[in-house]
Backbone bond lengths (Angstrom), bond angles and torsions (degrees), N, CA, C in turn:
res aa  C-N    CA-C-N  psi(-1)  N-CA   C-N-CA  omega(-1)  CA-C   N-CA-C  phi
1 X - - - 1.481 - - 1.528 108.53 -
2 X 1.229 120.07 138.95 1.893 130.23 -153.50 2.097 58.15 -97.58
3 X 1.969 72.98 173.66 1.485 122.10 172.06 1.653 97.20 -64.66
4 X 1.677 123.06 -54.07 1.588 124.49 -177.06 1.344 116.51 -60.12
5 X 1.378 105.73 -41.35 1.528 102.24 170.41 1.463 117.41 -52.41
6 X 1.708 108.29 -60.16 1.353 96.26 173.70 1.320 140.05 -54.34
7 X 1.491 126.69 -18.17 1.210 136.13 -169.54 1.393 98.09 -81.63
8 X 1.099 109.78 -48.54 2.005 117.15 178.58 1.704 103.95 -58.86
9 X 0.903 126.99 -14.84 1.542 121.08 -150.92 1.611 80.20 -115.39
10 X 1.286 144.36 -48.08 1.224 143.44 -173.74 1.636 125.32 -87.37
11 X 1.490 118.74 -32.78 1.215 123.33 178.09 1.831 94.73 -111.81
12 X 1.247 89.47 86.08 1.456 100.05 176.29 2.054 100.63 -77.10
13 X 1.498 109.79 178.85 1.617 106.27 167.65 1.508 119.19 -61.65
14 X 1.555 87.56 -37.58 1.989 84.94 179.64 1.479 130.43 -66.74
15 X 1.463 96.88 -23.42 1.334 93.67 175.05 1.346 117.12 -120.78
16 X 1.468 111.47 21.21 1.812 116.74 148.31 1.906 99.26 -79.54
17 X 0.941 120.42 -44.66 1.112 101.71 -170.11 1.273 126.97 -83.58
18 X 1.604 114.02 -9.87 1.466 125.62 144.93 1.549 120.55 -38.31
19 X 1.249 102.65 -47.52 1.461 105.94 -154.17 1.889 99.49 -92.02
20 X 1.515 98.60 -23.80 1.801 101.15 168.25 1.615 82.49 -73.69
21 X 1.205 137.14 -88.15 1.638 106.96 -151.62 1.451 139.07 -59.08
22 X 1.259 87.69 13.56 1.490 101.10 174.02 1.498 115.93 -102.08
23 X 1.371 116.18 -30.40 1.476 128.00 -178.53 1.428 90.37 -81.59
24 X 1.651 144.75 -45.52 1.083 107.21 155.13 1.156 146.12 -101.66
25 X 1.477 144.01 4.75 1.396 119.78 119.12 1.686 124.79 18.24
26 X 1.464 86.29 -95.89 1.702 94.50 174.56 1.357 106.91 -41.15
27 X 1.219 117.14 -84.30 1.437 116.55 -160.21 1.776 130.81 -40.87
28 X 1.391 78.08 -6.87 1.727 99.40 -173.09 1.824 107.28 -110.67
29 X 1.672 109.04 -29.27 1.539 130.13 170.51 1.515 105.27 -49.52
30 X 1.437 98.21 -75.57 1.503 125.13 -152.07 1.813 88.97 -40.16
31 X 1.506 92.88 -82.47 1.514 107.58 -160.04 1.455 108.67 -53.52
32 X 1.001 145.44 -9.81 1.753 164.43 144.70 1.436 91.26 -33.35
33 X 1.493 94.17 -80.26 1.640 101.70 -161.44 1.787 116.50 -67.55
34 X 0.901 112.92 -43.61 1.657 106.17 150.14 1.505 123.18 -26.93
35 X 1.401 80.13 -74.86 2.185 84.06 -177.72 1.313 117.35 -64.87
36 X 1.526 118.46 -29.07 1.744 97.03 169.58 1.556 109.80 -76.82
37 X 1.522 120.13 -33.89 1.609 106.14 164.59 1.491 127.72 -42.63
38 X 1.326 101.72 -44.55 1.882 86.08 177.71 1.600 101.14 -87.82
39 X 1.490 132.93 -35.37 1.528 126.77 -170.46 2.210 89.34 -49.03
40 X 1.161 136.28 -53.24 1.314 146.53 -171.47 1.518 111.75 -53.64
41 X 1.670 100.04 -39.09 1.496 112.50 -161.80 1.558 98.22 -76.73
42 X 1.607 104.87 -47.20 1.967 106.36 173.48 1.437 101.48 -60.98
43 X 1.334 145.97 -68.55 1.531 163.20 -138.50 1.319 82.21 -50.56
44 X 1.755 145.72 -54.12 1.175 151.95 -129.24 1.104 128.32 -138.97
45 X 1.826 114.09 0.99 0.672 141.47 162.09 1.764 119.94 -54.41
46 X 1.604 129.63 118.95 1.007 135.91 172.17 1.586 107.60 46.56
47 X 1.639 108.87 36.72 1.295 131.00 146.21 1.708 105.34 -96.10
48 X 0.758 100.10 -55.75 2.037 116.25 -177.21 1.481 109.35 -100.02
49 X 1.529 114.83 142.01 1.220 116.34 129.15 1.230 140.44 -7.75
50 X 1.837 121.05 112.78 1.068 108.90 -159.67 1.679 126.02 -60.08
51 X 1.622 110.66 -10.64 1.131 143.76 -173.85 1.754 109.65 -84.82
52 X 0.940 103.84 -31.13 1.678 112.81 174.08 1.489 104.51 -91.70
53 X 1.212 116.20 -42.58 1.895 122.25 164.93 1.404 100.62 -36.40
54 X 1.587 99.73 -88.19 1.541 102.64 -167.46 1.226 110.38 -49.48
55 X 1.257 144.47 1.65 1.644 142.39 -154.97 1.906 104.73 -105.73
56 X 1.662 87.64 -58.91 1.932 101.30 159.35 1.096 131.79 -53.45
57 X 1.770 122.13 -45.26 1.343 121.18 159.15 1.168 117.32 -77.86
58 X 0.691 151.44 21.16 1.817 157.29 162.45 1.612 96.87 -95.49
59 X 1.325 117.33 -78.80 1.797 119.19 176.06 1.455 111.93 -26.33
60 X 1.298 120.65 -56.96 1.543 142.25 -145.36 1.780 79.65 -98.21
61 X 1.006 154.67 -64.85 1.710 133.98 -164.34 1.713 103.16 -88.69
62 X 1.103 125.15 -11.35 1.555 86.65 164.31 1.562 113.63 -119.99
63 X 1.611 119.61 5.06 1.497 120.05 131.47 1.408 108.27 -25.82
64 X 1.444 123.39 -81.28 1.699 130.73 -158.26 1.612 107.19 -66.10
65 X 1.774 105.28 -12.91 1.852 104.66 -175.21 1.685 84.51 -68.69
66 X 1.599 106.87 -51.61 1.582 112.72 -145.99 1.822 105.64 -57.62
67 X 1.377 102.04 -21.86 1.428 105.80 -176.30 1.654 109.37 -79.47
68 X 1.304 116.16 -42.00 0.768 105.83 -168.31 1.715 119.38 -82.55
69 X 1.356 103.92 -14.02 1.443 127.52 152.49 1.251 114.79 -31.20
70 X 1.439 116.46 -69.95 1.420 141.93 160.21 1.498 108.36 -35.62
71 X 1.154 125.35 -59.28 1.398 112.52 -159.15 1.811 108.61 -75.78
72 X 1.810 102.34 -29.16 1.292 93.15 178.12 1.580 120.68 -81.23
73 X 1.298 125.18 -7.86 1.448 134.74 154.23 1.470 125.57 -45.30
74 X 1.609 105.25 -42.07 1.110 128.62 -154.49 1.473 102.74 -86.52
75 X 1.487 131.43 -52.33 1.624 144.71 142.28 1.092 85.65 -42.82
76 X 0.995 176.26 73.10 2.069 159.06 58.62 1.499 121.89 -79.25
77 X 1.474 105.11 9.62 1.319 109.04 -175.33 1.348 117.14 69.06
78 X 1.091 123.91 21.57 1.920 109.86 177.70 1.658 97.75 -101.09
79 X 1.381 107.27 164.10 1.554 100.07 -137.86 2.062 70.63 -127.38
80 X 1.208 107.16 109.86 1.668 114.65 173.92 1.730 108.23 -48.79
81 X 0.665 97.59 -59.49 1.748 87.87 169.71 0.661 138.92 -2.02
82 X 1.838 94.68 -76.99 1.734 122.43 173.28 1.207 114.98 -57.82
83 X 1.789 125.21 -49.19 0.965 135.77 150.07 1.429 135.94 -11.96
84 X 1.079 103.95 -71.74 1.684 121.07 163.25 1.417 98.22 -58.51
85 X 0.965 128.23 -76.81 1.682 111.67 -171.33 1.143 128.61 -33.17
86 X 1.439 107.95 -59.43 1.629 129.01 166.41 1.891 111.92 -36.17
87 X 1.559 96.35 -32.95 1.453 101.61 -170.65 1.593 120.53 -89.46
88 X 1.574 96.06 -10.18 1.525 122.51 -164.22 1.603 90.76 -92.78
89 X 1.474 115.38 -33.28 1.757 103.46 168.93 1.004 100.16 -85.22
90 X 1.207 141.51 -45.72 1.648 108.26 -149.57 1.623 103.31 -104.74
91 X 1.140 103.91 11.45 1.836 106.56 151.31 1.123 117.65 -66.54
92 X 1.496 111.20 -40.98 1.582 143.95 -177.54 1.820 90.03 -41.67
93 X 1.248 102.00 -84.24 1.336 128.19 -162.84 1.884 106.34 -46.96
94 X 1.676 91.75 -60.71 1.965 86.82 173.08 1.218 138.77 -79.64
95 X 1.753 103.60 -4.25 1.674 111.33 138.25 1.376 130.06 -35.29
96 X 1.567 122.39 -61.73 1.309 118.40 177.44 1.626 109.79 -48.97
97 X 1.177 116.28 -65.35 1.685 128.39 172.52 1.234 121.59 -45.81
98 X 0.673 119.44 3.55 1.821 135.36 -170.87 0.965 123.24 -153.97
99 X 1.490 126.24 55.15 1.553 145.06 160.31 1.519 113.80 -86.54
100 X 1.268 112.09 -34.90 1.788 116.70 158.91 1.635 108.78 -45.71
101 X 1.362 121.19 -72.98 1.196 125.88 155.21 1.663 140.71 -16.60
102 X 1.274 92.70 -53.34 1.558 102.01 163.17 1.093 126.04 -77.62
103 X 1.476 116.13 -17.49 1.763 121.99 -161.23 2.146 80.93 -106.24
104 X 1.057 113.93 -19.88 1.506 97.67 174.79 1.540 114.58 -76.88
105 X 1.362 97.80 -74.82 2.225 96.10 153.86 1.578 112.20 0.66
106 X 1.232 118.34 -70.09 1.176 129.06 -139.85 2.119 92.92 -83.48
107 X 1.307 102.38 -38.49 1.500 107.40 -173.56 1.490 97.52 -79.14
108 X 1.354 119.94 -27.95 1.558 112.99 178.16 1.438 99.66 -61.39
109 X 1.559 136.49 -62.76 1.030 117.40 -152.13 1.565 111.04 -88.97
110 X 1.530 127.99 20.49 1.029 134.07 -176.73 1.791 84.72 -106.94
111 X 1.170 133.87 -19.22 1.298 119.86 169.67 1.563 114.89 -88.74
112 X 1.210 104.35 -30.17 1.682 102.72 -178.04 1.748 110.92 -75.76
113 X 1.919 101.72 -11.95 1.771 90.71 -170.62 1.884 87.84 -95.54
114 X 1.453 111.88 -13.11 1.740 87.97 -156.57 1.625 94.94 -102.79
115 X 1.623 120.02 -24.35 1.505 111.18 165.00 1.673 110.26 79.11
116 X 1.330 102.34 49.62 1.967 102.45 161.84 1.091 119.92 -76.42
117 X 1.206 110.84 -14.59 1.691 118.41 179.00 1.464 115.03 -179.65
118 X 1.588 102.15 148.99 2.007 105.52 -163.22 1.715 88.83 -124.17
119 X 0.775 93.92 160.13 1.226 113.07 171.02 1.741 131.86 -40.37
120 X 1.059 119.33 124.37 1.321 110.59 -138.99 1.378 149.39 102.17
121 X 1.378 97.78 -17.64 1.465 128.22 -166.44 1.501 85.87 -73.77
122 X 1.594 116.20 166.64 1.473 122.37 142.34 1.537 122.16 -111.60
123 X 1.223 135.13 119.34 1.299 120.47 -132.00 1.763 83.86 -132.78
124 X 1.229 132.85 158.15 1.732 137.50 145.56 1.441 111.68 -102.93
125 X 1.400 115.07 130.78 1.103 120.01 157.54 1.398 121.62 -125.65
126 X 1.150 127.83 99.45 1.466 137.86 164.60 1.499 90.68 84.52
127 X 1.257 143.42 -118.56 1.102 125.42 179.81 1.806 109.36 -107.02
128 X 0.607 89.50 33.22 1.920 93.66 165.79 1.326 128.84 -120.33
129 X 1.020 120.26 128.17 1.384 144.67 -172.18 1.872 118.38 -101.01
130 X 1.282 109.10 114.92 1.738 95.37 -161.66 1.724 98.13 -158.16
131 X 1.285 94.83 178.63 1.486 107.38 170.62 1.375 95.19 -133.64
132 X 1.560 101.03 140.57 1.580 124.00 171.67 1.638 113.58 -66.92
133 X 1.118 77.68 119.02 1.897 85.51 -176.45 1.773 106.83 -114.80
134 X 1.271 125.76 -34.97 1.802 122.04 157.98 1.821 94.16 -148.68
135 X 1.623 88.81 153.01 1.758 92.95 165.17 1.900 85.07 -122.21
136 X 1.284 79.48 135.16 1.692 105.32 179.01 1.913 108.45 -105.61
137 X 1.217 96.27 163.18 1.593 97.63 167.15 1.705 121.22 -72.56
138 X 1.600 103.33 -18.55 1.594 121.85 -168.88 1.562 94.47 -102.54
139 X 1.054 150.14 -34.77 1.445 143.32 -126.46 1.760 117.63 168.32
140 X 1.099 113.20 158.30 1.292 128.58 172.83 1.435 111.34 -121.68
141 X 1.352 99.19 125.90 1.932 110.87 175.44 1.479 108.52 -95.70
142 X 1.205 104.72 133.15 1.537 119.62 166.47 1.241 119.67 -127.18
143 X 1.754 133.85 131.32 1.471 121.03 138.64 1.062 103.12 -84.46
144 X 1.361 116.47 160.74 1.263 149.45 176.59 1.278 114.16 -110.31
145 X 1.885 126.32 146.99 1.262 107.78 -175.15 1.399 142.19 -53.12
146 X 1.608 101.63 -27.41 1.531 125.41 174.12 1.779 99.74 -66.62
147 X 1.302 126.84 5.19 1.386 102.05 -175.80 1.468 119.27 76.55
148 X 1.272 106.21 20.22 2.153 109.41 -179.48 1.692 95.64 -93.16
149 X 1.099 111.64 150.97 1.798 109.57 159.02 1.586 99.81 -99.23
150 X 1.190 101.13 169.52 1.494 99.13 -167.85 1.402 99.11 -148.38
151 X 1.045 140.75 128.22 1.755 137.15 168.13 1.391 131.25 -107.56
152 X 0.966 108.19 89.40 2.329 114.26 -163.97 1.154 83.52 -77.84
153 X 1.465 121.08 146.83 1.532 111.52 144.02 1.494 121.71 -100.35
154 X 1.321 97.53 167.78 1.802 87.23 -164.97 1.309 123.56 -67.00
155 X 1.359 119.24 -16.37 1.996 109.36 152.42 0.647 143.62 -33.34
156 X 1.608 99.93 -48.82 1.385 108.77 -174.53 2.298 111.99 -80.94
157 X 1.477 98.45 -32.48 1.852 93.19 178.40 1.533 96.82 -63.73
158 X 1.326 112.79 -31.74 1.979 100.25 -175.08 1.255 96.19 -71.06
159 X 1.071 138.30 -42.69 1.726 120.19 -174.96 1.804 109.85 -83.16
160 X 0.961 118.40 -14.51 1.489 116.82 179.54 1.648 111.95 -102.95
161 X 1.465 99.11 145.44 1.839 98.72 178.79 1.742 97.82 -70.52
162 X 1.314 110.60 145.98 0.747 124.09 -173.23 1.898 123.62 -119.11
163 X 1.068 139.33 83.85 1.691 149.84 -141.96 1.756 96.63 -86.19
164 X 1.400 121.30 94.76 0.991 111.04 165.78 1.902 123.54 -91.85
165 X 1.749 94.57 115.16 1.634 85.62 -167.22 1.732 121.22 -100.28
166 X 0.866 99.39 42.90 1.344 116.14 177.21 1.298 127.40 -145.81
167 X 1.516 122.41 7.82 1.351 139.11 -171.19 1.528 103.50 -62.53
168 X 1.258 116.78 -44.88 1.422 129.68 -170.22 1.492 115.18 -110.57
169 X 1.438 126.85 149.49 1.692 141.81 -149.53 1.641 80.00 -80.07
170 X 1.515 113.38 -39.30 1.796 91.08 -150.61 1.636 84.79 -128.93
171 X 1.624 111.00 157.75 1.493 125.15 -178.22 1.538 100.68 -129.36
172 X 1.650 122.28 166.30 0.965 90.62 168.04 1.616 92.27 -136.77
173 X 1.804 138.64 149.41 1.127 121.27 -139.66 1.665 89.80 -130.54
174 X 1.358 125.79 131.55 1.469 143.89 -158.27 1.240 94.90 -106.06
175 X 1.610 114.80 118.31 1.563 138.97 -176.44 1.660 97.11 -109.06
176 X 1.482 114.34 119.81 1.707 110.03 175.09 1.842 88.46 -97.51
177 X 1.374 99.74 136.26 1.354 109.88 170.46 1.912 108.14 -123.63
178 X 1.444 109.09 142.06 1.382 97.60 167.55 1.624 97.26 -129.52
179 X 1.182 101.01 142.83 1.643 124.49 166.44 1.732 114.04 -122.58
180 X 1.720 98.18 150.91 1.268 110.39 -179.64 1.159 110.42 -52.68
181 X 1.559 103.94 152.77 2.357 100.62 170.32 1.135 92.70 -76.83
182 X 1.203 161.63 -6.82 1.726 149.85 167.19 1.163 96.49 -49.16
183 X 1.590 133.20 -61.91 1.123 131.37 -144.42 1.663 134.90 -82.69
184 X 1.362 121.73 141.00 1.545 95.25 -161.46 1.667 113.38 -85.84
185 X 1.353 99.79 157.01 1.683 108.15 -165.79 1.102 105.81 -85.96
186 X 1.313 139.13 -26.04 1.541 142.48 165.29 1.767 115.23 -39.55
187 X 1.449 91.99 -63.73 1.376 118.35 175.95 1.469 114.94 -49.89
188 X 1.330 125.49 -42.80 1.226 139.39 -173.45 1.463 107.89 -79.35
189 X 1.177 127.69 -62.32 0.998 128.89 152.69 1.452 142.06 -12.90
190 X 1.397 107.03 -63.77 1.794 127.26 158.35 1.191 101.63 -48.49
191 X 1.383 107.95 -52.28 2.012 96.38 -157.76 1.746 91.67 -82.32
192 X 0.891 139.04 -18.21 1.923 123.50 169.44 1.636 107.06 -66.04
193 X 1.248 120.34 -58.47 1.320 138.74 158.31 1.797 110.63 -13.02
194 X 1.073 99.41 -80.73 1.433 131.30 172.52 1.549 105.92 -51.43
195 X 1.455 124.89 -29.71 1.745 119.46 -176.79 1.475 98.73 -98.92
196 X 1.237 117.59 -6.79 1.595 123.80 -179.53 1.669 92.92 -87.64
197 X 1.240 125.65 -28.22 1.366 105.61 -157.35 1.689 98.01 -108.84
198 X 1.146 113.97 -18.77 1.629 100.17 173.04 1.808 127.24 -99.11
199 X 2.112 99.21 9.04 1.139 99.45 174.17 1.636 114.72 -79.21
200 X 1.358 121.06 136.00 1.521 104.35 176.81 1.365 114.92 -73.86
201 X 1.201 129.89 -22.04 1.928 119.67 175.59 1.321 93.53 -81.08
202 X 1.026 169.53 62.83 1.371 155.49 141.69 1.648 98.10 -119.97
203 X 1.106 96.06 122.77 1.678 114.46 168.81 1.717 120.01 -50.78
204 X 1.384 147.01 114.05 1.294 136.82 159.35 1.201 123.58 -59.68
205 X 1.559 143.38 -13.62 1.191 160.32 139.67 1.584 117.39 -106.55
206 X 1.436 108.16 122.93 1.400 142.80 -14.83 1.907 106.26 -48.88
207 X 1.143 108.73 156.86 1.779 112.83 170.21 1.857 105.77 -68.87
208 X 1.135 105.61 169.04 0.966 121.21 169.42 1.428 96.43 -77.19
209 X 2.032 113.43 167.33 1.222 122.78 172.75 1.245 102.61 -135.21
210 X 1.518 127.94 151.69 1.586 146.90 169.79 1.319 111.11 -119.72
211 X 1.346 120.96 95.02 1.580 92.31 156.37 1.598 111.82 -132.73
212 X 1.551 127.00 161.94 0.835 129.94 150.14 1.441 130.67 -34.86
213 X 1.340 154.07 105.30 1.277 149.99 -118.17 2.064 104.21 -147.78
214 X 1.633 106.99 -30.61 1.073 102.52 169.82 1.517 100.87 177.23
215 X 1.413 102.52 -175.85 2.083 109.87 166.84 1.304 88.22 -129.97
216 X 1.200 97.02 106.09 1.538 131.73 141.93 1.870 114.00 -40.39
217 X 1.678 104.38 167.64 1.217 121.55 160.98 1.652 113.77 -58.07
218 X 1.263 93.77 -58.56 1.936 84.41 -170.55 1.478 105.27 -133.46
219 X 1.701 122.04 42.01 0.914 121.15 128.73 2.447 110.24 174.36
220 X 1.050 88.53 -142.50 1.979 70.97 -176.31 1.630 86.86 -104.86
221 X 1.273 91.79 155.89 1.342 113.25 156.87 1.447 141.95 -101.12
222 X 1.296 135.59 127.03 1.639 142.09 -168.08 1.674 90.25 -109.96
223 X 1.809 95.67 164.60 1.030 110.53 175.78 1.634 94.41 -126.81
224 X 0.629 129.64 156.32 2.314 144.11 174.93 1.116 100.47 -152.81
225 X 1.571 96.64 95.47 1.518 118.06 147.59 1.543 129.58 -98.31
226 X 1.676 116.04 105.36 0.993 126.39 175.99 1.560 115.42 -97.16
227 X 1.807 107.89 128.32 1.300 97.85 151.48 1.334 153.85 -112.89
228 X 1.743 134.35 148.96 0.907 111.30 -156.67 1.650 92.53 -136.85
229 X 1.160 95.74 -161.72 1.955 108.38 166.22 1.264 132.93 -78.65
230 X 1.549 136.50 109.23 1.308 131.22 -153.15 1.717 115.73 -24.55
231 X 1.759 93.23 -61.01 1.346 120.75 -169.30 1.532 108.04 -43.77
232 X 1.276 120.17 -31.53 1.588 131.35 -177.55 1.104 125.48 -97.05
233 X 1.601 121.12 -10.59 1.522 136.01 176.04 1.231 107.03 -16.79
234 X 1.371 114.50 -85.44 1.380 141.01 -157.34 1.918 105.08 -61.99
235 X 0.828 119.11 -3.07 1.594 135.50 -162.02 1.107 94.15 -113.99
236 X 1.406 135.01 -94.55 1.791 148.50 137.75 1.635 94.96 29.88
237 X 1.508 100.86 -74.47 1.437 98.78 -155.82 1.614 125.71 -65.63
238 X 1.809 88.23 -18.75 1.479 93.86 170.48 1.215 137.05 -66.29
239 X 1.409 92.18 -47.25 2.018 103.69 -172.02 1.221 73.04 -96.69
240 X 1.461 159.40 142.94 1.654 163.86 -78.64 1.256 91.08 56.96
241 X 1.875 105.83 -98.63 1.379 145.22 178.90 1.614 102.95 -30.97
242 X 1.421 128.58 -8.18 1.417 112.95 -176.99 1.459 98.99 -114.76
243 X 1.493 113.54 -48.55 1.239 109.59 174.07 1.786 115.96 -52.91
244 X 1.088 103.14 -23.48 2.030 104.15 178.00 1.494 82.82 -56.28
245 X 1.454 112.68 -90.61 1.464 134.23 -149.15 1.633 102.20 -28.15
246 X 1.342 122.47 -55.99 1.293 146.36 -178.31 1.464 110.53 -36.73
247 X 1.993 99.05 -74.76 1.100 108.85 -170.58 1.897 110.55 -79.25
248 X 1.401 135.27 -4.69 1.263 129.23 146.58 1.380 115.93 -79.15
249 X 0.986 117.45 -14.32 1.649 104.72 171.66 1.971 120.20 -89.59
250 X 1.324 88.96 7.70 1.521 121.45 177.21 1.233 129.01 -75.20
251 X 1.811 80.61 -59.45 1.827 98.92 177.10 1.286 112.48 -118.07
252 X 1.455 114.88 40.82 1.633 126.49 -178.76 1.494 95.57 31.62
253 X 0.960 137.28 61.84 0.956 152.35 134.86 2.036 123.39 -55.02
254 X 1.207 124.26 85.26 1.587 119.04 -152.93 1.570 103.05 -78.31
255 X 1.246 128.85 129.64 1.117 152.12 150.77 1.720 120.16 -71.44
256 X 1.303 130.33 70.24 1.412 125.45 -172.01 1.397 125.33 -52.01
257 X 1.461 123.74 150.49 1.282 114.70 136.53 1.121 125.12 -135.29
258 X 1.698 131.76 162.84 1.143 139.99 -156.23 2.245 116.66 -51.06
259 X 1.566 84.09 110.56 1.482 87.08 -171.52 1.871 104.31 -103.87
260 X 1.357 112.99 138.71 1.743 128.94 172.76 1.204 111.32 -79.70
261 X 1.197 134.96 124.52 1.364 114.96 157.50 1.872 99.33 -129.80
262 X 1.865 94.13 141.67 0.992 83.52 176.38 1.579 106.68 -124.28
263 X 1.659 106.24 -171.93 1.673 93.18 -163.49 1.507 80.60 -131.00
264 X 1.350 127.60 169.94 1.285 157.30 161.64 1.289 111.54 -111.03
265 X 1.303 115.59 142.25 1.542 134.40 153.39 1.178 107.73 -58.46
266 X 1.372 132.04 128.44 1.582 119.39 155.38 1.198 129.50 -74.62
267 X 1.483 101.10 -32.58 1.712 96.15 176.80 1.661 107.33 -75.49
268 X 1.202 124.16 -29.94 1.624 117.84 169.96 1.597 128.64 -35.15
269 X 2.049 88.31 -56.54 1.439 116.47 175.22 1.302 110.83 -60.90
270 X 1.165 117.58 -35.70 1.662 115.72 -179.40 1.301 107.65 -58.98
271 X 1.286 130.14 -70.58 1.621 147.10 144.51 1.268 112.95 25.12
């Protein structure tokens, strides 16, 4: 049997014209389902939560995949029915196996109805540090500053405290300072005071705070709390931390660190 024979014997009419209504289908599917995804994505746009956005267009485009799934099955002769049945057991079956799954679902939409954080946020969880990039029904996306993606699933943020650091316009960022016991605390004081008030990212409402915080090993400890604007935290805290160094190295002002001293026996040493 030639190559022509076979082609005649296999691409009969019925199933050239199967395979034309199937090539268009698609071709007529695809671009459908595209354009009502974004016509949906504007419609709802900065009506909802960006978290309820992405949540509706997600439902609403692979609803129209699943249909159209369907229709190209259906031009192949598979009979939805059977389908569904077939799907009704072995849902059956990956139900048991998939209680992780379900118990995430369920914490996703207990995060999307109660709203600790939307997208955008910078959030900590357990030891990760990230920005919200989608909240899913399965999982939570994060980059991280280093540029990592990161994937929590939502079990685990409902069972873990969760630090949202960006919830609020202004933060305020806690500087531990230690100074020598020589030195006077009045004095020290003013001049932190005084570096709070001539930095320009540091907020004048709320004030800055100073307090004495403890006695240290090798000398007392202050706390300097400055506040500023979330967005600038990490900036803030730097030139703070430079202007200290600066302005104690100004007013000999001593900055300690941990000193040993040890002692000898004399009568040993004599020995």
């Amino acid at each position: 049997m030639n190559l022509v024979e076979i082609f005649h014997q296999y691409l009969t009419p019925e199933r050239l014209n199967t395979v034309i209504r199937v090539i268009l289908t698609l071709a007529i599917g695809i671009p459908l389902i595209i354009f009502v995804r974004k016509l949906v994505q504007k419609l709802v746009r900065n009506r909802l939560s960006p978290q309820s956005e992405q949540l509706v267009v997600r439902i609403v485009y692979y609803s129209l995949a699943l249909i159209l799934v369907v229709m190209v099955l259906n031009e192949f002769g598979f009979k939805v029915s059977a389908l569904l049945g077939a799907a009704g057991i072995i849902g059956i079956a990956v139900g048991f196996a998939s209680q992780t799954s379900i118990s995430n679902i369920i914490s996703g939409i207990f995060l999307i109805s109660e709203k600790p954080f939307v997208i955008g946020d910078v959030i900590e969880v357990g030891s990760i540090i990230g920005e919200i990039q989608s909240i899913d029904l399965l999982s939570l996306k994060l980059k991280t500053a280093d540029n990592k993606f990161v994937r929590v699933p939502n079990e685990t943020v409902i069972k873990t405290e969760v630090i949202n650091l960006t919830r609020f316009p202004a933060r305020r960022v806690d500087i531990k300072i230690t100074v020598s016991y020589k030195e006077n605390l009045k004095k020290v004081q003013e001049l932190l005071i005084k570096i709070a008030e001539e930095e320009p990212k540091a907020l004048k409402e709320p004030q800055a705070i100073v307090r004495v915080d403890s006695f240290g090993d090798s000398g007392i400890d202050f706390i300097f709390g400055v506040w500023g604007k979330t967005s600038e935290l990490f900036s803030l805290k730097t030139e703070i931390m430079m202007r200290i160094k600066e302005t104690f190295e100004a007013e000999n002002i001593e900055i300690p660190y941990p000193h040993i001293i040890l002692y000898a026996d004399e009568k040993n040493r004599k020995n």
